[in-house]
Biopython code that builds the backbone (N, CA, C, O; Angstrom):
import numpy as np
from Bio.PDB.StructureBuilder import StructureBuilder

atoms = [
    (1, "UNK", "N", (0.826, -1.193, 0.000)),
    (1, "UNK", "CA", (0.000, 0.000, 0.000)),
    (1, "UNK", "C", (0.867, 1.252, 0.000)),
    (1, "UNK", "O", (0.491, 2.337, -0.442)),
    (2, "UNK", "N", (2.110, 0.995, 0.556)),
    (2, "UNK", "CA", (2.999, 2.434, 0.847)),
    (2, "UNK", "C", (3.461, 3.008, -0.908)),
    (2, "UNK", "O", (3.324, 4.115, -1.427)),
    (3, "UNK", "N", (4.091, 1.594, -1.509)),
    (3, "UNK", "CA", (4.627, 1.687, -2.555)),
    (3, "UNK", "C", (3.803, 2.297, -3.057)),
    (3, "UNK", "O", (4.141, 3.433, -3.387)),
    (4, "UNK", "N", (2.564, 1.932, -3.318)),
    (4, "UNK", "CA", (1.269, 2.612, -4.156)),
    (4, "UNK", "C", (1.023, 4.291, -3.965)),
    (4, "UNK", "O", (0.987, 5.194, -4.801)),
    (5, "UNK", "N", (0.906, 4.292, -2.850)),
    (5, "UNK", "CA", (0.538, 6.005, -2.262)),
    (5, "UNK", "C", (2.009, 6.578, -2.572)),
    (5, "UNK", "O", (2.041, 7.792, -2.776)),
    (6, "UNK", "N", (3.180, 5.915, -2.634)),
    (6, "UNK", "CA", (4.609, 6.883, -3.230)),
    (6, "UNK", "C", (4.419, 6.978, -4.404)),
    (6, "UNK", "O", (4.647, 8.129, -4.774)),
    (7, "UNK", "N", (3.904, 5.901, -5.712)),
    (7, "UNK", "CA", (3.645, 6.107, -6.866)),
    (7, "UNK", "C", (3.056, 7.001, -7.127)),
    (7, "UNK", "O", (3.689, 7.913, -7.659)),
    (8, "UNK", "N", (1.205, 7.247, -6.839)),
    (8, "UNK", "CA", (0.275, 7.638, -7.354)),
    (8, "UNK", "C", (0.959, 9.177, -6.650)),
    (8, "UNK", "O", (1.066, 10.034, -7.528)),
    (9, "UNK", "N", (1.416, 9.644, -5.285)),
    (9, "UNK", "CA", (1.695, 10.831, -5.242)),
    (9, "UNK", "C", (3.077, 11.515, -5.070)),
    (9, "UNK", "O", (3.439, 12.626, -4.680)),
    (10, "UNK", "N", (3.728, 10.352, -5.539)),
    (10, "UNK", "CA", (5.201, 10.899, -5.212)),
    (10, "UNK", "C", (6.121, 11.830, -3.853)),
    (10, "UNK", "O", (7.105, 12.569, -3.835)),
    (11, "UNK", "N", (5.262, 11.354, -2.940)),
    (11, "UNK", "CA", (5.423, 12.073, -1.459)),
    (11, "UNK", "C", (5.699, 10.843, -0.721)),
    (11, "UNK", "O", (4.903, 9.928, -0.514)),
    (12, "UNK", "N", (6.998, 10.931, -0.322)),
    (12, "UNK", "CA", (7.472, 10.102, 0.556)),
    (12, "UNK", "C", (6.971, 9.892, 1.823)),
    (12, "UNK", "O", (6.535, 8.861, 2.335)),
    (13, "UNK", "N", (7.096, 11.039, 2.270)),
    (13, "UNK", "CA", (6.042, 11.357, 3.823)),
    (13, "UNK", "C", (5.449, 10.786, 3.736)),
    (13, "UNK", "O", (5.554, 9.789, 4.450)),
    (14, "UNK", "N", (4.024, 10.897, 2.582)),
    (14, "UNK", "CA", (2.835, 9.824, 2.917)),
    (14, "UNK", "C", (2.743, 8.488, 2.814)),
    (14, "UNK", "O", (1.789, 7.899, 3.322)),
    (15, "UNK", "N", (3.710, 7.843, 2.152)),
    (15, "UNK", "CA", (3.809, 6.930, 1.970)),
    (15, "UNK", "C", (4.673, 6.331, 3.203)),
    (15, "UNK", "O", (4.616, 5.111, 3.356)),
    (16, "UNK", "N", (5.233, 6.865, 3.829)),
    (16, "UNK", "CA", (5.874, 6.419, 4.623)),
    (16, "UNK", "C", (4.798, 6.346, 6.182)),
    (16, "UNK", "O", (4.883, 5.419, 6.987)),
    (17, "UNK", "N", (3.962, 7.374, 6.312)),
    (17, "UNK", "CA", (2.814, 7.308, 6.975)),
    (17, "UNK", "C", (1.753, 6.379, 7.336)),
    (17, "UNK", "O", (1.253, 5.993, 8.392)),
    (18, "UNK", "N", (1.501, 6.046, 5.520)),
    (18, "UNK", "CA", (0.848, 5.137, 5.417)),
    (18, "UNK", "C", (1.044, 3.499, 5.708)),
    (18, "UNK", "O", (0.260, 2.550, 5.715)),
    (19, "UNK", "N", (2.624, 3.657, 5.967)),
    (19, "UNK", "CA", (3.346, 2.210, 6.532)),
    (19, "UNK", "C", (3.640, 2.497, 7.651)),
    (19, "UNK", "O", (4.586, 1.855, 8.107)),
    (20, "UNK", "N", (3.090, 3.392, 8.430)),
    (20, "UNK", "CA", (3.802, 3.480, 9.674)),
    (20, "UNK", "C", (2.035, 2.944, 10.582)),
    (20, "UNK", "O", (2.052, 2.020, 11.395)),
    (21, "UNK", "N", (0.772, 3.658, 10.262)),
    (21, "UNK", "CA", (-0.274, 3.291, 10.096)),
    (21, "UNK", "C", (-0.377, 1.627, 9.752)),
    (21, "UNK", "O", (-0.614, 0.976, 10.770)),
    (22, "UNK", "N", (-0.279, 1.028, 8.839)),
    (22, "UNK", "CA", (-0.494, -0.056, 8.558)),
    (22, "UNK", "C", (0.347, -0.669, 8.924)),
    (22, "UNK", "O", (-0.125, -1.799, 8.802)),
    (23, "UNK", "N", (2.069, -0.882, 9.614)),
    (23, "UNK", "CA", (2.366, -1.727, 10.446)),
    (23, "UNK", "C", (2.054, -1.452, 11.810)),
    (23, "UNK", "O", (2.395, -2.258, 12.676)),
    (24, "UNK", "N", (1.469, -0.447, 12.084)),
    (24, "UNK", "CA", (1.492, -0.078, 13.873)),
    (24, "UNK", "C", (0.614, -0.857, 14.400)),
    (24, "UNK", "O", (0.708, -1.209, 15.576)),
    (25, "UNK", "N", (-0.533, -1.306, 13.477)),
    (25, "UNK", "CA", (-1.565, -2.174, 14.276)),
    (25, "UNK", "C", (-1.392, -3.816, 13.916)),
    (25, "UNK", "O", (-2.128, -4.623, 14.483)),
    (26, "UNK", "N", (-0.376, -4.264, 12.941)),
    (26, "UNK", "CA", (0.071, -5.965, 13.127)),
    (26, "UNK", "C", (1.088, -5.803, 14.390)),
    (26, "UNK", "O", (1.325, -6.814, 15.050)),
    (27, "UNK", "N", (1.691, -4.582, 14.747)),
    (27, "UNK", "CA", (2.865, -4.890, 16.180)),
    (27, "UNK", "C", (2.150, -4.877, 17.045)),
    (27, "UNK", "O", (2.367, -5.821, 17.804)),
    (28, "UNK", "N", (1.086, -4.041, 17.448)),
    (28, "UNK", "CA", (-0.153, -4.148, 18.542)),
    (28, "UNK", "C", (-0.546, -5.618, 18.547)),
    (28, "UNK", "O", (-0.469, -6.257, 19.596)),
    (29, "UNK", "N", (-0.929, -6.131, 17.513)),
    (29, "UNK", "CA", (-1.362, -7.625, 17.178)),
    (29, "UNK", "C", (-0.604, -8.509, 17.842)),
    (29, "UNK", "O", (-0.990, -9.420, 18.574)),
    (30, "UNK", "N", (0.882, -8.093, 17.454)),
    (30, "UNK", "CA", (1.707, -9.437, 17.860)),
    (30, "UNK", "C", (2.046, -9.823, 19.217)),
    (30, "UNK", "O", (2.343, -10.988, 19.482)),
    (31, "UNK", "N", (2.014, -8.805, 20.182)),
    (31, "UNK", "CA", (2.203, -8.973, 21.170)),
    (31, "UNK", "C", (1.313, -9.894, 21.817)),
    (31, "UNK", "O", (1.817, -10.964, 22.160)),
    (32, "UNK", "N", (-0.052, -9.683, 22.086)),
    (32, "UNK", "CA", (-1.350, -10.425, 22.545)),
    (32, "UNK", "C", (-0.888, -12.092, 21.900)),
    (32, "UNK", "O", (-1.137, -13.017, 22.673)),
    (33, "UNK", "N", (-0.335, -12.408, 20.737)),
    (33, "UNK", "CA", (-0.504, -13.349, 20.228)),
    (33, "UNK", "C", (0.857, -13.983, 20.901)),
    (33, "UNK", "O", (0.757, -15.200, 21.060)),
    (34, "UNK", "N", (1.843, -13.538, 21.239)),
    (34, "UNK", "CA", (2.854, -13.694, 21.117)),
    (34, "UNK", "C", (3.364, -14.408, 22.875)),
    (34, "UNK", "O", (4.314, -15.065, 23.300)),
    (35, "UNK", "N", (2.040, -13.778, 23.488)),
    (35, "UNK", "CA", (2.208, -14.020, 25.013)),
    (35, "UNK", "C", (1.042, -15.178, 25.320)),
    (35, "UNK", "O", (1.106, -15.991, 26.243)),
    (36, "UNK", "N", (-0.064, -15.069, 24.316)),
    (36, "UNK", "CA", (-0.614, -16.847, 24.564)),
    (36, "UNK", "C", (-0.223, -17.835, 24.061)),
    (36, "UNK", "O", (-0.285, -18.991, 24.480)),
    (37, "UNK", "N", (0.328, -17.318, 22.864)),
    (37, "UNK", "CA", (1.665, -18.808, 22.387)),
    (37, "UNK", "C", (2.614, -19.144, 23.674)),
    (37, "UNK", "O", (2.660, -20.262, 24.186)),
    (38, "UNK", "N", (3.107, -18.405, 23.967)),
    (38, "UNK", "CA", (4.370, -18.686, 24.937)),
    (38, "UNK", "C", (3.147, -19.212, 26.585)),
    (38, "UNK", "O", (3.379, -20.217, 27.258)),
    (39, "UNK", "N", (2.406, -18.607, 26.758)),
    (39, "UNK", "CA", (1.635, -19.577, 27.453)),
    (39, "UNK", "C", (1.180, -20.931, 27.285)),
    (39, "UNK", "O", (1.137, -21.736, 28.216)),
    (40, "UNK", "N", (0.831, -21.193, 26.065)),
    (40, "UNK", "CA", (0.438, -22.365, 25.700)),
    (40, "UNK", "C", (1.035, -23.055, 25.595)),
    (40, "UNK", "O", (0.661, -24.169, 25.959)),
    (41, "UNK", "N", (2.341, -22.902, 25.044)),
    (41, "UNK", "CA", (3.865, -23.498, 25.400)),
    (41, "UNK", "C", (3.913, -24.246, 26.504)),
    (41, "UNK", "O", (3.912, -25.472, 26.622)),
    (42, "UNK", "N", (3.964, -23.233, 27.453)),
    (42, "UNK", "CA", (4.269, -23.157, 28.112)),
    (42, "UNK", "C", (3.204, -24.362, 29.093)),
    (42, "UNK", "O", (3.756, -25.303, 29.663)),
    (43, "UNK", "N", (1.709, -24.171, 29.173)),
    (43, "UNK", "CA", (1.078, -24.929, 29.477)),
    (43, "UNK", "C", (1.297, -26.604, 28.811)),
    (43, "UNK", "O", (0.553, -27.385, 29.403)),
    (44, "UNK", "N", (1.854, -27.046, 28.102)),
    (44, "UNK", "CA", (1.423, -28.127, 27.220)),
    (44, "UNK", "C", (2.927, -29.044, 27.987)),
    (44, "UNK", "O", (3.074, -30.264, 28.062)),
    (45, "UNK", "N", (3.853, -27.973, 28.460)),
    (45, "UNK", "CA", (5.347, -28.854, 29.301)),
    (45, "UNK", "C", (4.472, -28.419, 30.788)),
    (45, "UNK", "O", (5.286, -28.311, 31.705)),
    (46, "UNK", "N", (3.334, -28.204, 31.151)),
    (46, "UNK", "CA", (2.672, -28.639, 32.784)),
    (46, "UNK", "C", (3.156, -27.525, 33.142)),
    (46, "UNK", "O", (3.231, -27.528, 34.371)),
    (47, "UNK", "N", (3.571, -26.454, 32.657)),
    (47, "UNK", "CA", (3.416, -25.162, 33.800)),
    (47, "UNK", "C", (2.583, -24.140, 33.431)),
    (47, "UNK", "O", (2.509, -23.596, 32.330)),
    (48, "UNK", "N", (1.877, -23.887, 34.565)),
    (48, "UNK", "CA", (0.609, -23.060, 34.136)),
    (48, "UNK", "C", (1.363, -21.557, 34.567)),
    (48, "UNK", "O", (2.198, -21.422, 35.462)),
    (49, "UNK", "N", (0.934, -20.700, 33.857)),
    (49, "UNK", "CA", (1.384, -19.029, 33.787)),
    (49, "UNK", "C", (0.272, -18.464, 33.842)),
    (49, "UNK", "O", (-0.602, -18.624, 32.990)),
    (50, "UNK", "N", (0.136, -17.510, 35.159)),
    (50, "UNK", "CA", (-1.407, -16.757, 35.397)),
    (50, "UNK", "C", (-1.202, -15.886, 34.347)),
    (50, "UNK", "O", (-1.347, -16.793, 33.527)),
    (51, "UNK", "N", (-1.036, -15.129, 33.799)),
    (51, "UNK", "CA", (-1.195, -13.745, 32.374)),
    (51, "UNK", "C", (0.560, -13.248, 32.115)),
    (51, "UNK", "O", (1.613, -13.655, 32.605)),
    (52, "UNK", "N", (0.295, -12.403, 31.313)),
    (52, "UNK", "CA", (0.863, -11.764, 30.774)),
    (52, "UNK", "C", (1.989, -11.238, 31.547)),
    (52, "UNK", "O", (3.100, -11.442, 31.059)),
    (53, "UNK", "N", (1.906, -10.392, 33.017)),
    (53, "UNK", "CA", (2.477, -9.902, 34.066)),
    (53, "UNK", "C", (3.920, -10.969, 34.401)),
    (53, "UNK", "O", (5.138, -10.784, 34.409)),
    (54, "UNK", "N", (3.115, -12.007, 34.628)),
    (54, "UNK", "CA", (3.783, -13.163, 35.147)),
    (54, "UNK", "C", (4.798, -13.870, 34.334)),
    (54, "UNK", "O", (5.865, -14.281, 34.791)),
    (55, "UNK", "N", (4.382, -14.000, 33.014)),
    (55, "UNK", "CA", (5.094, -14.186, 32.106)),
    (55, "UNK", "C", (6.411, -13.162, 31.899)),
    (55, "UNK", "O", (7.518, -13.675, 32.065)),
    (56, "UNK", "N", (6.348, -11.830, 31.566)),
    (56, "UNK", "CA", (6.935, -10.501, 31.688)),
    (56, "UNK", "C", (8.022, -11.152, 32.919)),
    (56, "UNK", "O", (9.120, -11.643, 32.658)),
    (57, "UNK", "N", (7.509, -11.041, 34.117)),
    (57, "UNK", "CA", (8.438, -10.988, 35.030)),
    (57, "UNK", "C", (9.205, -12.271, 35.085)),
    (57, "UNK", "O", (10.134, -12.181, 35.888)),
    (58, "UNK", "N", (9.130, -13.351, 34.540)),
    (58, "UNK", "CA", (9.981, -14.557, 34.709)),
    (58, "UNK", "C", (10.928, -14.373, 33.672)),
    (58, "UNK", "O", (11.859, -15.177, 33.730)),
    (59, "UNK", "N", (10.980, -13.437, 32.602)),
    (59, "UNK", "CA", (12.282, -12.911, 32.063)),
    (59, "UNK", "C", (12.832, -12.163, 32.757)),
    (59, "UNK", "O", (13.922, -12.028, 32.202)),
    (60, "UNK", "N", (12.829, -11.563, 33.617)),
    (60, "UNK", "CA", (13.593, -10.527, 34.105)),
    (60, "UNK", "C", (14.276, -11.186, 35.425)),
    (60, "UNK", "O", (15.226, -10.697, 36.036)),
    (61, "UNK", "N", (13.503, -12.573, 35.785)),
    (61, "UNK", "CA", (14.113, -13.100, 37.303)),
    (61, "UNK", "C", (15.494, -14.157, 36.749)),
    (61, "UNK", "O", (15.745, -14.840, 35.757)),
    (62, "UNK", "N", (16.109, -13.832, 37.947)),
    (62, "UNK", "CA", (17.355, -14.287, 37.722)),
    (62, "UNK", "C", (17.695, -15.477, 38.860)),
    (62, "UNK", "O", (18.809, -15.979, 39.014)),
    (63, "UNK", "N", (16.516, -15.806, 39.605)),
    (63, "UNK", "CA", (16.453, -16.995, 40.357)),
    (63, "UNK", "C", (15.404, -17.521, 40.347)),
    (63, "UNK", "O", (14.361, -16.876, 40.232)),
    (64, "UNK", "N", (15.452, -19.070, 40.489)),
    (64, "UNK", "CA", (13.848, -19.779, 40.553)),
    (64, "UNK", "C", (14.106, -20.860, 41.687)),
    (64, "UNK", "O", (15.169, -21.423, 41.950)),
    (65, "UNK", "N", (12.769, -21.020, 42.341)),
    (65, "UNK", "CA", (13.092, -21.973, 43.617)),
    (65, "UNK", "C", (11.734, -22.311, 43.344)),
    (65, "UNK", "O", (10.865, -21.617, 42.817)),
    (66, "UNK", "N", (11.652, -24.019, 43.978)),
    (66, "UNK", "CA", (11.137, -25.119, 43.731)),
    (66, "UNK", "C", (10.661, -25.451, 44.874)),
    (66, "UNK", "O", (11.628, -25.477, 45.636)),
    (67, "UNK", "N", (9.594, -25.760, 45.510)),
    (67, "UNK", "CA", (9.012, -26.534, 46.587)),
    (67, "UNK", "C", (9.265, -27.910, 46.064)),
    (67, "UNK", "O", (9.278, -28.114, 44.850)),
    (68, "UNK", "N", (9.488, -28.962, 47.028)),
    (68, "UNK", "CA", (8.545, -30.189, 47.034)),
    (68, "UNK", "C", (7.510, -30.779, 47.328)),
    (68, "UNK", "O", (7.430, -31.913, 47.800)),
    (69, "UNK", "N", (6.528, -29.950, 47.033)),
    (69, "UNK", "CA", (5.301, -30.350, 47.879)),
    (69, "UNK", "C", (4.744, -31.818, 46.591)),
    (69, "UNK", "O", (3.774, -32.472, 46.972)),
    (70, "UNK", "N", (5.047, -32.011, 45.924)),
    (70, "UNK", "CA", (4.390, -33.092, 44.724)),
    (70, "UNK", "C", (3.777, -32.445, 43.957)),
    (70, "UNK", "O", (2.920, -33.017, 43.283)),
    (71, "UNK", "N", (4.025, -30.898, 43.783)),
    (71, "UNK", "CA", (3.349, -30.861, 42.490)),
    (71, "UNK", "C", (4.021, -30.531, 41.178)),
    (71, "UNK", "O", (3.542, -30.541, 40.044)),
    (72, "UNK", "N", (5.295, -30.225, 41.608)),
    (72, "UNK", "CA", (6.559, -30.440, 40.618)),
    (72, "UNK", "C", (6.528, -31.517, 40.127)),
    (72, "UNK", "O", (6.294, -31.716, 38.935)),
    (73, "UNK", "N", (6.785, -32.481, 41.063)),
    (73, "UNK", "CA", (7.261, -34.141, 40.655)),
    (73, "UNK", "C", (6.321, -34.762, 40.463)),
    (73, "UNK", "O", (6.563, -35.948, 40.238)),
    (74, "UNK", "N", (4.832, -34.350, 40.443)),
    (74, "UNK", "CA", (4.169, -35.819, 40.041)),
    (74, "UNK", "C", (2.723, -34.881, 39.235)),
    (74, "UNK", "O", (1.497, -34.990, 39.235)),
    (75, "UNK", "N", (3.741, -33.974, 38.618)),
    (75, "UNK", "CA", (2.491, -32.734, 37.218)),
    (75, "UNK", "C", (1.487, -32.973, 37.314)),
    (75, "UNK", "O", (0.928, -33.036, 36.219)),
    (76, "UNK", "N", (0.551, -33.266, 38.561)),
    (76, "UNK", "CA", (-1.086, -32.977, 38.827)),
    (76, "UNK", "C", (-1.267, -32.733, 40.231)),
    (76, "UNK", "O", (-1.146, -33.348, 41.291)),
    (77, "UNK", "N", (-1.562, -31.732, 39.872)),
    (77, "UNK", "CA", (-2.188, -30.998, 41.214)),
    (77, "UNK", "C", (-3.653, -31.807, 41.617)),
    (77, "UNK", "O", (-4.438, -32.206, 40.757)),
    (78, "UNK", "N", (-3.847, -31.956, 43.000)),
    (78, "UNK", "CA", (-5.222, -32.225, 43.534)),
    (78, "UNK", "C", (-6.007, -31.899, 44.289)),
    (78, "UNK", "O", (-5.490, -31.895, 45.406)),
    (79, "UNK", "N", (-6.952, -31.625, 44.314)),
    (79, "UNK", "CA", (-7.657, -30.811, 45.490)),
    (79, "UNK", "C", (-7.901, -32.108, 46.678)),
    (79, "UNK", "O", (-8.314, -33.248, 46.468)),
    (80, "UNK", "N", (-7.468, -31.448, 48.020)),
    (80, "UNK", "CA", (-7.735, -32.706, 48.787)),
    (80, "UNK", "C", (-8.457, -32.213, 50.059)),
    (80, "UNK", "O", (-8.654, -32.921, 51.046)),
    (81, "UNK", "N", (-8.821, -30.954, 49.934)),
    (81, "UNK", "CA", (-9.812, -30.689, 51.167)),
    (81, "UNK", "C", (-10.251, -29.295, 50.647)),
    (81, "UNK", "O", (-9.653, -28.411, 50.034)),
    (82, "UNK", "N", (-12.329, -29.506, 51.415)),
    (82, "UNK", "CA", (-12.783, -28.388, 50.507)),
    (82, "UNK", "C", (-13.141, -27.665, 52.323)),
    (82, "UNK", "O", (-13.429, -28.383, 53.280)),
    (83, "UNK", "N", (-13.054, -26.601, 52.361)),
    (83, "UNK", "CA", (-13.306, -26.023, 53.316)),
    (83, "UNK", "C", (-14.287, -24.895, 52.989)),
    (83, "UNK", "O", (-13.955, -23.969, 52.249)),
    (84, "UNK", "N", (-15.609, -24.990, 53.599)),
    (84, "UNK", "CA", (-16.455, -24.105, 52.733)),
    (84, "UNK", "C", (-17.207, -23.038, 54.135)),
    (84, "UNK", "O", (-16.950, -23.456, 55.264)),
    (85, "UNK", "N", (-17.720, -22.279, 54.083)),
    (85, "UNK", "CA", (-18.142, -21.164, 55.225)),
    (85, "UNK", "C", (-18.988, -20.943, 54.690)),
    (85, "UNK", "O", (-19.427, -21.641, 53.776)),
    (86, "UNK", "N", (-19.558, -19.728, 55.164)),
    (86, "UNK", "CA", (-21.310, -18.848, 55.699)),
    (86, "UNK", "C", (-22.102, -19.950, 54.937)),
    (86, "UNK", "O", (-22.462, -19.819, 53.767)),
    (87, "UNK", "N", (-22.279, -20.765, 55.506)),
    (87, "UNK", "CA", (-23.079, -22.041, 55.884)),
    (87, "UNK", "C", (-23.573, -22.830, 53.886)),
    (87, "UNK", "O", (-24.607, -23.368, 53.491)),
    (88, "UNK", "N", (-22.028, -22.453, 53.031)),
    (88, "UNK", "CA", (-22.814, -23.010, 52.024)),
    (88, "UNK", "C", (-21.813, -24.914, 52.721)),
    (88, "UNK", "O", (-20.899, -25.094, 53.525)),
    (89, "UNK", "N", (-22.627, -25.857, 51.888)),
    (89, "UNK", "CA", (-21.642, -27.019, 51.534)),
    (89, "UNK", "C", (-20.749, -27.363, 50.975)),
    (89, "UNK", "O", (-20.630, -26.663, 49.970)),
    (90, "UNK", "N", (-19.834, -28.241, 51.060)),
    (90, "UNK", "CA", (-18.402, -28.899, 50.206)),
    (90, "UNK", "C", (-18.977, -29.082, 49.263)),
    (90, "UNK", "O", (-18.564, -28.348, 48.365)),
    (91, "UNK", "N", (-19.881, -29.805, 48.922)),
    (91, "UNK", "CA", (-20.866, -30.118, 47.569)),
    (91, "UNK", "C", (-21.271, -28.830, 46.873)),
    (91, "UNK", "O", (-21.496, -28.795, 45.663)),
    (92, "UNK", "N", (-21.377, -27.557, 47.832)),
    (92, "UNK", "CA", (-22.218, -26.892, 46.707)),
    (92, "UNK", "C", (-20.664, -25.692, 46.323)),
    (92, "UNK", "O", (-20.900, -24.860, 45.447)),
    (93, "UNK", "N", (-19.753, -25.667, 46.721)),
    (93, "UNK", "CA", (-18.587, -25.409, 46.881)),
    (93, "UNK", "C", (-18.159, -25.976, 45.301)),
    (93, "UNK", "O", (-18.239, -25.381, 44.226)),
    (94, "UNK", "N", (-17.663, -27.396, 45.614)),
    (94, "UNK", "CA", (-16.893, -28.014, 44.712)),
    (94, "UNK", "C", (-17.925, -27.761, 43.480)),
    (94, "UNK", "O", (-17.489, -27.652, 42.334)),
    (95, "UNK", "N", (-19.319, -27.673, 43.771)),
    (95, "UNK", "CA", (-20.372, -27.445, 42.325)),
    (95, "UNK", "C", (-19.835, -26.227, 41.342)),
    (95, "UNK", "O", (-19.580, -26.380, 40.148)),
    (96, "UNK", "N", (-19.703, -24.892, 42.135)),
    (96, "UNK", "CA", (-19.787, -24.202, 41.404)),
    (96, "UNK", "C", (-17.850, -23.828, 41.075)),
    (96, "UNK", "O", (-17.533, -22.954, 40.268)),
    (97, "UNK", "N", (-17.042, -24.454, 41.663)),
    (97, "UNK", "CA", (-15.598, -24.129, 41.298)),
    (97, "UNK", "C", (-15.994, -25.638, 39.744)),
    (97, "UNK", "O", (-15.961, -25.292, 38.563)),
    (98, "UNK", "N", (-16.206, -26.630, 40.012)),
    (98, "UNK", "CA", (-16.410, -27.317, 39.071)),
    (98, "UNK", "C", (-17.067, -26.175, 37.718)),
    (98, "UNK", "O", (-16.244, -25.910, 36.842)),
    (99, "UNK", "N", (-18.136, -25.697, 37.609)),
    (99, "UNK", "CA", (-19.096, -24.691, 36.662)),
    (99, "UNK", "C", (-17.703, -23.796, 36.514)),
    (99, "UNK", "O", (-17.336, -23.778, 35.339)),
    (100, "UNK", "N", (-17.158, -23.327, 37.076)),
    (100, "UNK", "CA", (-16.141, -21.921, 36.445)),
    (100, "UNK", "C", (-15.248, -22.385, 35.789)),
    (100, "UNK", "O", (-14.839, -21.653, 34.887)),
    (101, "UNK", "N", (-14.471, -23.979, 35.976)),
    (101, "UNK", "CA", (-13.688, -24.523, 35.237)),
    (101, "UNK", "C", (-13.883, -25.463, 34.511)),
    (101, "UNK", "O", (-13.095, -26.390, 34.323)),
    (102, "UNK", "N", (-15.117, -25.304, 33.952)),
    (102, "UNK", "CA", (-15.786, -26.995, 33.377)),
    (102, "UNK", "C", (-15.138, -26.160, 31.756)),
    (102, "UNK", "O", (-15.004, -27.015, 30.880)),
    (103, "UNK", "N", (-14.806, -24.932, 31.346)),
    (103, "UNK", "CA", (-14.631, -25.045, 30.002)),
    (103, "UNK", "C", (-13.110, -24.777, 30.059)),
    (103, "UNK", "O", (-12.756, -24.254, 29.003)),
    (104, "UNK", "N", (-12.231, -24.929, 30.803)),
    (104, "UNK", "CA", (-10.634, -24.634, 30.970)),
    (104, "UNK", "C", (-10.166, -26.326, 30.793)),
    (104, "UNK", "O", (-10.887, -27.265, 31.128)),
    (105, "UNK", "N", (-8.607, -26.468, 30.109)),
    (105, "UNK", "CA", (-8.292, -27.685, 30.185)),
    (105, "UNK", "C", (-7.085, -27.668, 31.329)),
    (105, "UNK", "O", (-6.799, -28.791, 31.743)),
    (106, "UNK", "N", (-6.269, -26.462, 31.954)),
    (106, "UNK", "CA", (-5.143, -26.458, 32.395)),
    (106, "UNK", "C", (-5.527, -27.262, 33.933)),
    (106, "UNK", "O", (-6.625, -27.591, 34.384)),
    (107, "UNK", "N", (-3.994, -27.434, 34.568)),
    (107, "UNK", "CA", (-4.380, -28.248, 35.504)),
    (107, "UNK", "C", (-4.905, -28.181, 36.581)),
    (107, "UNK", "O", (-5.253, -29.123, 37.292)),
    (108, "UNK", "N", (-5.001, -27.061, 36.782)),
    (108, "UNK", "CA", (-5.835, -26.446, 37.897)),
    (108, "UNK", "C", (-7.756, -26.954, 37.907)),
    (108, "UNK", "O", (-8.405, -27.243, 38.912)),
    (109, "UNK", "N", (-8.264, -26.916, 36.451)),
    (109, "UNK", "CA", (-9.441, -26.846, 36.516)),
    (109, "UNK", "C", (-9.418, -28.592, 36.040)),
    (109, "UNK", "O", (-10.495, -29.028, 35.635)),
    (110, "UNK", "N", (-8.285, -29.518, 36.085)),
    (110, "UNK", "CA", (-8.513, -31.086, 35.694)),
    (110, "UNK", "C", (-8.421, -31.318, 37.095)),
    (110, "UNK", "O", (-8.616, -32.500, 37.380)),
    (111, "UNK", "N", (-8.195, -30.595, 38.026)),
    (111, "UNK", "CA", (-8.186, -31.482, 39.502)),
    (111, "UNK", "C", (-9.284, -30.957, 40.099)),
    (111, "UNK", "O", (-9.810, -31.980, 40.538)),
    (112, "UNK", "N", (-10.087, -29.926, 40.459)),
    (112, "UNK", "CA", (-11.050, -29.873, 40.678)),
    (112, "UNK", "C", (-12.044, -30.370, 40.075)),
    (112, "UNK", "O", (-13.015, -30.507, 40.819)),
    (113, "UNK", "N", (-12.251, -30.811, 38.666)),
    (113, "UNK", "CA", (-13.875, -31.654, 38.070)),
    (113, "UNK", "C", (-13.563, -32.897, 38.674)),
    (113, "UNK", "O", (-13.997, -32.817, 39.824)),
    (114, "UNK", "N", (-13.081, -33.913, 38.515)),
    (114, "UNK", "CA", (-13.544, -35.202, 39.294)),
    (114, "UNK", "C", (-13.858, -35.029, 40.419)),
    (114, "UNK", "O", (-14.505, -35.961, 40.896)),
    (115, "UNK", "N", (-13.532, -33.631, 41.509)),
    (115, "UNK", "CA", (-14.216, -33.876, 42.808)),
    (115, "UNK", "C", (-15.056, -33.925, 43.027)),
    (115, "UNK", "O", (-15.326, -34.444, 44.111)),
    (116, "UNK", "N", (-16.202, -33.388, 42.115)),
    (116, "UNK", "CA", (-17.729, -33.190, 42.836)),
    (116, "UNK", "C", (-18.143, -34.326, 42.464)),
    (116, "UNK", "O", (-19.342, -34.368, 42.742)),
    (117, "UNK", "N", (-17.808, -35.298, 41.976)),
    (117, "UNK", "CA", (-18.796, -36.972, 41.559)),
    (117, "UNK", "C", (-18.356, -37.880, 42.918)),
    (117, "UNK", "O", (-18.920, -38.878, 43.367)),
    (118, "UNK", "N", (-17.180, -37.200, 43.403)),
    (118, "UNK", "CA", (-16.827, -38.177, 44.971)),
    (118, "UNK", "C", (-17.226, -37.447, 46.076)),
    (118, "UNK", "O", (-17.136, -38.024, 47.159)),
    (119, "UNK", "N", (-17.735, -36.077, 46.054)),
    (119, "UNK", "CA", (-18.930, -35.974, 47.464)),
    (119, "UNK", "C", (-20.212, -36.194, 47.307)),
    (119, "UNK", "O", (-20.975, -36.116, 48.270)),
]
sb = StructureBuilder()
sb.init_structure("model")
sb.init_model(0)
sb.init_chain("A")
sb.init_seg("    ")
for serial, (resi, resn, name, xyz) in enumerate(atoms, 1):
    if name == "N":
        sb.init_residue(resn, " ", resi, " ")
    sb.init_atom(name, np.array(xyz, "f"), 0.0, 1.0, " ", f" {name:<3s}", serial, name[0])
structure = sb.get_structure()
């Protein structure tokens, strides 16, 4: 399109405008795309990345430390106690965390759905 608008008016400026316009919004593009790839990546080797932020800042860290609690070493997390207050139930608890993650595949929302078929 730039080449075109330098042809038809022989003004560099605009043509150069007109590519500054028409790449400014594929670099806006790439970013968004560029940080759920690297999530998804990232999800598919078992580590889940809350957004964008999080992602950002694990380039910039220059140390990483590891619990052993088993969820490093054995890549599934499980829910193993539901503790529920102002008088709702574990059942109606695990119901609706089940409903918020029934359309997510990461591992967070694969260990909470089998719980509500075992209370």
């Amino acid at each position: 399109m730039g080449i075109a608008i330098l042809a038809v008016t022989g003004d560099f400026r605009r043509a150069s405008a007109v590519l500054t316009v028409d790449y400014s919004c594929a670099l806006k593009l790439v970013s968004p795309v560029a940080v759920k790839t690297g999530m998804n990546s990232a999800a598919k080797g078992g580590v889940i990345i809350k957004g964008a932020p999080a992602l950002e800042a694990i380039a910039r860290a220059d140390t990483f430390i590891f619990d052993k609690t088993g969820t490093l070493t054995k890549a599934s997390p499980e829910v193993t106690d539901v503790i529920s207050f102002n008088g709702s139930t574990a059942k109606e608890v695990l119901g609706l965390a089940t409903a918020a993650e029934a359309h997510y595949r990461h591992p967070a929302a694969a260990a909470i759905k089998p719980r509500i078929k075992q209370s």
